[in-house]
C-alpha positions as CSV (number, residue, x, y, z in Angstrom):
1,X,-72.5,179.8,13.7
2,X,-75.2,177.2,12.5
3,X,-77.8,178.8,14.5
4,X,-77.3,182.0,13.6
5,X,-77.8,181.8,9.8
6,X,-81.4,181.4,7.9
7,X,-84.1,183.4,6.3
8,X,-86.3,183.2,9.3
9,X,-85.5,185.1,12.1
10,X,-86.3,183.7,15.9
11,X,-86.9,186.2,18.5
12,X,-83.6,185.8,20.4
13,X,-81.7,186.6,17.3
14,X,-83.9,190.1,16.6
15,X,-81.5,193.4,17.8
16,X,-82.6,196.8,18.1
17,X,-80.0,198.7,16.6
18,X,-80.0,202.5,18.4
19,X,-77.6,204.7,16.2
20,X,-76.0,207.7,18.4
21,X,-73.2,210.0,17.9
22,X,-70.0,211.1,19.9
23,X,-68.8,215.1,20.2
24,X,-66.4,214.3,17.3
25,X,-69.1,213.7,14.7
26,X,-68.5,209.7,14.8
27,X,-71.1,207.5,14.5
28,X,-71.9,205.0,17.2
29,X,-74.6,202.2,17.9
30,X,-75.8,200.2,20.6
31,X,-78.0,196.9,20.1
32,X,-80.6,196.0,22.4
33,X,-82.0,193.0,22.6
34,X,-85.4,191.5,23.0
35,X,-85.6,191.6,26.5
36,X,-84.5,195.5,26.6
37,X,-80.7,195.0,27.7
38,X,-78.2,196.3,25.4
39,X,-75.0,194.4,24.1
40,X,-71.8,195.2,26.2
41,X,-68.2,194.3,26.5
42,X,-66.8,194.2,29.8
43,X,-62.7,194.8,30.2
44,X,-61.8,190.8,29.6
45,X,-64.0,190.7,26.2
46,X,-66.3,189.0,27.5
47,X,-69.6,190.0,26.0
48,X,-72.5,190.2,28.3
49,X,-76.0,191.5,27.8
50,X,-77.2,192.6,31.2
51,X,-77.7,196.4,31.5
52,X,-80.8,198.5,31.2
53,X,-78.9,201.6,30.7
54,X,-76.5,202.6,27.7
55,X,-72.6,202.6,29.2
56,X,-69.6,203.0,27.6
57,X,-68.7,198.9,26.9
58,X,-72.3,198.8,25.0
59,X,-71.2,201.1,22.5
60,X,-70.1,200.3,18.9
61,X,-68.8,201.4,15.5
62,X,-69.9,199.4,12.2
63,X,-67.3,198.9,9.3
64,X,-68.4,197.2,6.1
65,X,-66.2,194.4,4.5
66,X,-64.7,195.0,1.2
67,X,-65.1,191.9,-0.2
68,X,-68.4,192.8,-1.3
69,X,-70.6,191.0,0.2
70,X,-72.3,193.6,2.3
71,X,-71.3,192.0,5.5
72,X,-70.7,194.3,9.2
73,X,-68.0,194.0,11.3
74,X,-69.2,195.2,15.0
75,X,-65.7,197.1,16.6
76,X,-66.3,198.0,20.7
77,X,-65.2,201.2,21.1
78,X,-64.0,201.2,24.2
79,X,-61.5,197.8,24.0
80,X,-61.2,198.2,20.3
81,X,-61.5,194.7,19.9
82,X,-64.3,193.3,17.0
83,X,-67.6,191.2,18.0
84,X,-67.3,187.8,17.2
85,X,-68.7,184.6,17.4
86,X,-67.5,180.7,18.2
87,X,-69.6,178.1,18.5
88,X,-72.3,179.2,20.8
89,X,-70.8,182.0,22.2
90,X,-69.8,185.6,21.4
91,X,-66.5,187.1,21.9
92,X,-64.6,190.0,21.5
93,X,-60.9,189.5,21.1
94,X,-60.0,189.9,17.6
95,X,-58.1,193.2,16.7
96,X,-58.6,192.6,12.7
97,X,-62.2,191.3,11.8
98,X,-61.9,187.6,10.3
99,X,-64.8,186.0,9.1
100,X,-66.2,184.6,13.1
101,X,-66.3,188.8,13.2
102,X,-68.3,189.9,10.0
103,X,-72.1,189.5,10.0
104,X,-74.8,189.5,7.5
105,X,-77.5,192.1,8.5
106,X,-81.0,192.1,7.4
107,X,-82.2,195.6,8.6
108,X,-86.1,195.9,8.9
109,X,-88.3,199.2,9.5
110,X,-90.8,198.4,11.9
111,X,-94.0,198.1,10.1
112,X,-96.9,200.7,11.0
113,X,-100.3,200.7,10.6
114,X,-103.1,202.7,10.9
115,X,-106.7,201.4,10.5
116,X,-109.8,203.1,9.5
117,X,-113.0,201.8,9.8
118,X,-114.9,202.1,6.6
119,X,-118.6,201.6,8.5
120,X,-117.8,204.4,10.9
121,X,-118.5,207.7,9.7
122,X,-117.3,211.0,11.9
C-alpha cells in the first residue's frame, strides 16, 4: 500500500520487533506497536492489535524472498497463513506469500547516548 512506502517513517508505521524462540530451536517474533500492543491473528485472519500480553496468534516466523530483493514475508504460526496487506487494511489469508505479503524492512538499533559534562569535574 501507498501509505506504507517512503524513506520517512511516521510513528504509526514504527514496529518493535521482539525475537523469541520455541523448545524446538525455531525462531519466532512478535511486533509491538507504538502504543505497546503486539500484532495478532485471531482464528478468521483477521489481524488485530489489541493485547498487552504475548499469546499464541501474535507470534510469527520471517522467511526472506528469493528474488533478491531483501524483502520479509511475515507467516503466523499458529494459522499458517502469511501477513498481508490490501488497501488500508491488513490480512492474513494467503497460504503462499505474493507480493501484498512481502515487506521491505528497514531495521534500526535504537540509538544510545551517554553525555558527559566537560565543565564538571568528579
Amino acid at each position: 500500500p501507498d501509505h506504507a512506502n517512503g524513506s520517512s517513517l511516521k510513528k504509526k508505521q514504527i514496529w518493535t520487533l521482539e525475537p523469541d524462540h520455541g523448545n524446538g530451536g525455531e525462531s519466532y517474533i512478535f511486533l509491538r506497536s507504538h502504543l505497546d500492543k503486539y500484532l495478532a491473528v485471531d482464528s478468521f485472519g483477521n489481524v488485530t492489535c489489541e493485547g498487552e500480553e504475548k499469546e499464541p496468534g501474535s507470534k510469527f516466523q520471517i522467511s526472506v524472498s528469493e528474488d533478491g530483493t531483501g524483502r520479509w514475508a511475515l507467516r503466523n504460526v499458529v494459522r499458517g497463513y502469511f501477513l498481508g496487506s490490501s488497501s488500508d487494511k491488513l490480512t492474513c489469508t494467503a497460504k503462499v506469500p505474493g507480493d501484498a505479503e512481502f515487506w521491505h524492512v528497514h531495521l534500526a538499533a535504537r540509538p544510545q547516548v551517554n553525555l558527559r559534562s566537560v565543565g564538571r569535574k568528579r
